[in-house]
Backbone as CSV, one residue per row, in Angstrom:
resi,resn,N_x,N_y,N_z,CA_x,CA_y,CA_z,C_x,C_y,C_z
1,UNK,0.840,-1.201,0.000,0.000,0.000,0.000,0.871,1.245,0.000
2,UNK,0.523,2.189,-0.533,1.106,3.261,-1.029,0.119,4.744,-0.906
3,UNK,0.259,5.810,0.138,-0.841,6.812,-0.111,-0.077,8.070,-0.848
4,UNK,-0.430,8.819,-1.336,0.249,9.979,-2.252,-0.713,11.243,-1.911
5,UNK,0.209,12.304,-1.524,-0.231,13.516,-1.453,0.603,14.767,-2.245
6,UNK,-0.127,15.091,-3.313,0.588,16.178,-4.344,0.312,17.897,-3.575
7,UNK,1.408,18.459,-3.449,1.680,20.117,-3.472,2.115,20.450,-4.472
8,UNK,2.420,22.304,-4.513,2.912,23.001,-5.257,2.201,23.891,-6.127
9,UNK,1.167,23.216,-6.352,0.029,23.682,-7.179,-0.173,25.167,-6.957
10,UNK,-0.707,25.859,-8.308,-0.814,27.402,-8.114,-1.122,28.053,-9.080
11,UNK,-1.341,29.210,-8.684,-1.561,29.983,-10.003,-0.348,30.501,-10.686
12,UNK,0.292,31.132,-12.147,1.449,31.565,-12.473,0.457,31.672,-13.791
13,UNK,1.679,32.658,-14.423,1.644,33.641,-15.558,1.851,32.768,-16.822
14,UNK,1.704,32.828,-17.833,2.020,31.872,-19.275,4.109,32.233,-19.079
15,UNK,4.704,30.776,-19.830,5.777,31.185,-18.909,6.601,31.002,-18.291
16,UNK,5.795,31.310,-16.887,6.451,30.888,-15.949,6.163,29.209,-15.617
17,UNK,7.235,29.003,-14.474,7.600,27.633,-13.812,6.823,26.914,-12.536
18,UNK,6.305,25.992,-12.125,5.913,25.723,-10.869,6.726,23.939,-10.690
19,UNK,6.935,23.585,-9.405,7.552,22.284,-9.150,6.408,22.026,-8.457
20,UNK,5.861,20.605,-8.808,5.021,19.907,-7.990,5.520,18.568,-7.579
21,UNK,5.274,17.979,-6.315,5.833,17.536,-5.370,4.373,16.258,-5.069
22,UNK,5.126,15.354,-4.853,4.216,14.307,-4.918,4.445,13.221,-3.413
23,UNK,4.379,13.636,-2.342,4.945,12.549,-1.190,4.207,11.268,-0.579
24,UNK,5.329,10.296,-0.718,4.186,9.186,-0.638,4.659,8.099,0.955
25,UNK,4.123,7.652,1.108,3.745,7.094,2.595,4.122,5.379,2.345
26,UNK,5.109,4.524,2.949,5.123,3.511,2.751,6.388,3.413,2.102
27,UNK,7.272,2.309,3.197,8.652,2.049,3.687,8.856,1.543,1.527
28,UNK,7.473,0.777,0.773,8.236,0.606,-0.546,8.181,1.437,-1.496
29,UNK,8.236,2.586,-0.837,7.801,3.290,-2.032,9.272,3.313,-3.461
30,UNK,10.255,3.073,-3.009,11.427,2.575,-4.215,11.095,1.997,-5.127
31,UNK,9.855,1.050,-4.839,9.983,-0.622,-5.319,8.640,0.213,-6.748
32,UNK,7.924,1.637,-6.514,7.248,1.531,-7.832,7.566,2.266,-8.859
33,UNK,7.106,2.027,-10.133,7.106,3.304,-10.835,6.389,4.510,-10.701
34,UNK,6.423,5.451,-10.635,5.524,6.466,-10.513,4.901,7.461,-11.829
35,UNK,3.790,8.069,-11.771,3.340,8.937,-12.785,2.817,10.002,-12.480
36,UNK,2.742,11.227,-13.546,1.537,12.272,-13.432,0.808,12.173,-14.212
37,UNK,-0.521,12.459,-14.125,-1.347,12.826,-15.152,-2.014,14.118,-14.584
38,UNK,-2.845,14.425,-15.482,-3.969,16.075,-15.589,-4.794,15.568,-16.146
39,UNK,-5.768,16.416,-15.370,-7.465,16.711,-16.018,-7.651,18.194,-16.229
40,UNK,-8.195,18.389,-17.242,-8.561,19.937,-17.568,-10.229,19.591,-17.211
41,UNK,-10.923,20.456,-17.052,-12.088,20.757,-17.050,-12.900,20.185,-18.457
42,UNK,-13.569,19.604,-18.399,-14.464,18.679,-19.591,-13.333,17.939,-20.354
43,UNK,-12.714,17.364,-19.704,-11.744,16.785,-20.542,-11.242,15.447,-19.452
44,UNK,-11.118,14.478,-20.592,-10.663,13.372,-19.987,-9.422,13.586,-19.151
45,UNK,-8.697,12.750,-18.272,-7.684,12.321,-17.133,-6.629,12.113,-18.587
46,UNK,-5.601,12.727,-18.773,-4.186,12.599,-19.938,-2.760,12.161,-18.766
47,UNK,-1.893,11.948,-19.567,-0.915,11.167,-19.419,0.228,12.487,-19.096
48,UNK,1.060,12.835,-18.452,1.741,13.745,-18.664,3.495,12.890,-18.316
49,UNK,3.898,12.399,-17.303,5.094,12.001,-17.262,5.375,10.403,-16.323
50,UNK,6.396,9.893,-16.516,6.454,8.420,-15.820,7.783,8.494,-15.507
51,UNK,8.289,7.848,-14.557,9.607,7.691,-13.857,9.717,5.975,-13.790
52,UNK,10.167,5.337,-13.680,10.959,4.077,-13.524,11.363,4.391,-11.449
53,UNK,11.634,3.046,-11.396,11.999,3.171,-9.473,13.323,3.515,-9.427
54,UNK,14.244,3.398,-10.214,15.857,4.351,-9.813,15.467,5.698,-10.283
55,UNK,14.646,5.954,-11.409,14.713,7.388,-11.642,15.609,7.302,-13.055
56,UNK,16.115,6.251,-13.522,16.450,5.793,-14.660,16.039,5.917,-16.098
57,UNK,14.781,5.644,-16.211,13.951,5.792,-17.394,12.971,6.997,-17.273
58,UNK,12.351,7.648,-18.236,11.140,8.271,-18.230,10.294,7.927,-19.406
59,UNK,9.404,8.830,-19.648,8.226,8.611,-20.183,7.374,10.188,-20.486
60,UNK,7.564,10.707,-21.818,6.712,11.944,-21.743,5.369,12.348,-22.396
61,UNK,4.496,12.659,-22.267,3.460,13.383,-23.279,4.255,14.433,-24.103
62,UNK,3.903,13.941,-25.507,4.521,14.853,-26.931,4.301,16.630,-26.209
63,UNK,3.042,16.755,-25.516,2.783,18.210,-25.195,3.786,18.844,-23.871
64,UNK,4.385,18.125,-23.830,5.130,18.564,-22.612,6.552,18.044,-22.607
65,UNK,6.726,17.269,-23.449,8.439,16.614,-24.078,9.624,18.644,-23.972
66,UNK,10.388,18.552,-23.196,10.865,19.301,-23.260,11.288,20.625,-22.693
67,UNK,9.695,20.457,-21.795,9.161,21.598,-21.213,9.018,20.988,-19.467
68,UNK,8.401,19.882,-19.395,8.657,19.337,-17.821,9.253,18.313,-17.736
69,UNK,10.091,17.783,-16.328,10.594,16.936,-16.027,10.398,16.605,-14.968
70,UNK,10.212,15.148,-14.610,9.981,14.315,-13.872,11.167,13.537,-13.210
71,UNK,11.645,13.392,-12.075,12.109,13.221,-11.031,11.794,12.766,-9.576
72,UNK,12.891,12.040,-9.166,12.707,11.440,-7.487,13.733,10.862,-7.221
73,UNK,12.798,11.148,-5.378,14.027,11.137,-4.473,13.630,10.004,-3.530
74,UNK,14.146,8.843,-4.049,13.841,8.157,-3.151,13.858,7.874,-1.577
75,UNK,14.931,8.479,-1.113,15.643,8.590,0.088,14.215,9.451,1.044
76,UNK,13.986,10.564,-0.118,12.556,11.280,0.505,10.897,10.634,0.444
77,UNK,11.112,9.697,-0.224,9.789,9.458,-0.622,8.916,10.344,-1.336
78,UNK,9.848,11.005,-2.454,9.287,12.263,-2.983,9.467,11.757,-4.897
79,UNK,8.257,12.202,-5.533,8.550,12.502,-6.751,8.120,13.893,-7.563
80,UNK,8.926,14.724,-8.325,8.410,15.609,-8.786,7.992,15.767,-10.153
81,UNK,7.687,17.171,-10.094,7.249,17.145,-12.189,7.389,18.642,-12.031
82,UNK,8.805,19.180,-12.214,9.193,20.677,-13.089,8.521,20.720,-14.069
83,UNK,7.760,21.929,-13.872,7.152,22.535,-15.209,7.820,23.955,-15.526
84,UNK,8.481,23.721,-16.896,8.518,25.450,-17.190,8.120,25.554,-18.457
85,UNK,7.870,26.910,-19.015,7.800,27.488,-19.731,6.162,27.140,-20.068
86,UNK,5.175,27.127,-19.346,3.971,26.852,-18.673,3.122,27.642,-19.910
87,UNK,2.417,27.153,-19.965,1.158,27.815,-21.287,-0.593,27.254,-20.473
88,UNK,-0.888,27.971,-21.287,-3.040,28.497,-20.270,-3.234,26.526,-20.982
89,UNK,-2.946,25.927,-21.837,-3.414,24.577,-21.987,-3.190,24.021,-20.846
90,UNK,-1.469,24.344,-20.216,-1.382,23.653,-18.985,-2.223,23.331,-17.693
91,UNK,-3.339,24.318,-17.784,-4.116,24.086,-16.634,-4.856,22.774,-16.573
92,UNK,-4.920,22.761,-15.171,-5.123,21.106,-14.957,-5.564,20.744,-13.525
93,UNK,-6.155,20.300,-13.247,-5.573,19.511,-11.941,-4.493,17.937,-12.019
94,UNK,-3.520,17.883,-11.398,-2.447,17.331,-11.470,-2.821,16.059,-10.577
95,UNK,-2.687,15.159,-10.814,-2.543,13.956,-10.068,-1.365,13.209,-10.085
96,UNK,-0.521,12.579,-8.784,0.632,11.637,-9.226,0.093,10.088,-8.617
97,UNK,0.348,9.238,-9.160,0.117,7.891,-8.973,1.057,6.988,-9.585
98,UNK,0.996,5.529,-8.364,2.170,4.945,-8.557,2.073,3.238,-9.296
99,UNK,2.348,2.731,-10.032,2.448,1.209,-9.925,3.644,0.431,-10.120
100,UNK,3.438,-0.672,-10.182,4.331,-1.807,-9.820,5.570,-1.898,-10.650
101,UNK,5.743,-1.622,-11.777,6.440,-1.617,-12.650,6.259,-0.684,-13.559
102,UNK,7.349,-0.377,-14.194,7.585,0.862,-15.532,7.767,0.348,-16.498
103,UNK,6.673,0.099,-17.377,6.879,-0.579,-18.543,7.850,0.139,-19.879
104,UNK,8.091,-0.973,-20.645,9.061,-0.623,-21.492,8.900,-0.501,-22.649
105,UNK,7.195,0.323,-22.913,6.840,0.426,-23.736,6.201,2.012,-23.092
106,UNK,6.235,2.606,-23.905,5.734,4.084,-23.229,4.226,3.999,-23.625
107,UNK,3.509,3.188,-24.153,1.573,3.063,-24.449,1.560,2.676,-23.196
108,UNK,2.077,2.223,-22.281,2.197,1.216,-21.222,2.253,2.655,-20.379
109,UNK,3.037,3.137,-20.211,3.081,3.619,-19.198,2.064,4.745,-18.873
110,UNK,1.344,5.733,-20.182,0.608,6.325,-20.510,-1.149,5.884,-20.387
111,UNK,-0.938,4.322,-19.805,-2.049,3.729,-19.497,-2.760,4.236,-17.978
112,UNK,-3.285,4.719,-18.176,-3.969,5.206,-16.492,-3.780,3.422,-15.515
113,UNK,-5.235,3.180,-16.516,-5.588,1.819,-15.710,-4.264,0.765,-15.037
114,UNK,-2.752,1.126,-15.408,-2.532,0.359,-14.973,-1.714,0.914,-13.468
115,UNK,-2.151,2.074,-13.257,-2.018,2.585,-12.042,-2.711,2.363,-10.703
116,UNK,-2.240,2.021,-9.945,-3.085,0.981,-8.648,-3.326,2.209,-7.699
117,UNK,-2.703,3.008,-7.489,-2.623,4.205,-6.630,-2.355,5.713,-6.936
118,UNK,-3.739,6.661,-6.463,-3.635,7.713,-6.846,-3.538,9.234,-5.701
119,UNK,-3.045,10.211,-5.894,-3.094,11.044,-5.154,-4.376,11.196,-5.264
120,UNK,-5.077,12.547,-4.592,-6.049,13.563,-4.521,-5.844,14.889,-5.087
121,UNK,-5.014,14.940,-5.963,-4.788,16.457,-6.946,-4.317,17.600,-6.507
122,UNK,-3.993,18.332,-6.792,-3.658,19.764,-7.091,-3.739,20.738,-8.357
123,UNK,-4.075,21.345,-8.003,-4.776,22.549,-9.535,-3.802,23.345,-9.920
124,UNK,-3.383,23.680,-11.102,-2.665,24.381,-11.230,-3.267,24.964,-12.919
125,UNK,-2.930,26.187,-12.837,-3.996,27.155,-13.578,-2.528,28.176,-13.929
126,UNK,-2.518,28.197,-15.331,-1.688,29.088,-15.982,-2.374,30.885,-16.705
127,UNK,-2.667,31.590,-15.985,-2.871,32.415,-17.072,-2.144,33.016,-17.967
128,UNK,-3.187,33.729,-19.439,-2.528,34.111,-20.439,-2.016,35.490,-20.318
């Protein structure tokens, strides 16, 4: 078992940068892969970034290849997702969630469903 609680979330300018912070509860938390995804408002739950358990591999959405990065600290029980150069699409509420393995196929990892554990969100709202 694994619980996840995301910060950082906020408002900022088209742009600008925010780090969101994902801390999770449970001595394995090493042992998963982790993810973010976003929901915009009338819009389905999307895929935004994936980490592997060393922090080894990733995994990006084409819309954000470049622009955020995904990271962790295992030692903290922490994973993040740098966002810069932030645009009004970016708004979202942010979710991070973790599962068992990081597949080695990136359709795989971009799969919600195969995520067993999810935070409770954070909003983050870019204006133009």
């Amino acid at each position: 078992q694994v619980q996840l609680v995301e910060s950082g979330g906020g408002l900022v300018q088209a742009g600008g940068s925010l780090r969101l912070s994902c801390a999770a509860s449970g001595r394995t938390f090493s042992s998963y892969a982790m993810g973010w995804f976003r929901q915009a408002p009338g819009k389905e739950r999307e895929f935004v970034a994936a980490i592997d358990w060393r922090g080894g591999s990733t995994d990006y959405a084409d819309s954000v290849k470049g622009r955020f990065t995904i990271s962790r600290d295992n030692a903290k029980n922490t994973v993040y997702l740098q966002m810069n150069s932030l645009k009004p699409e970016d708004t979202a509420v942010y979710y991070c969630a973790a599962k068992w393995y990081f597949s080695s196929n990136r359709e795989g990892n971009m799969n919600s469903l195969s995520y067993g554990y999810w935070g409770q969100g954070t909003q983050v709202t870019v204006s133009s």
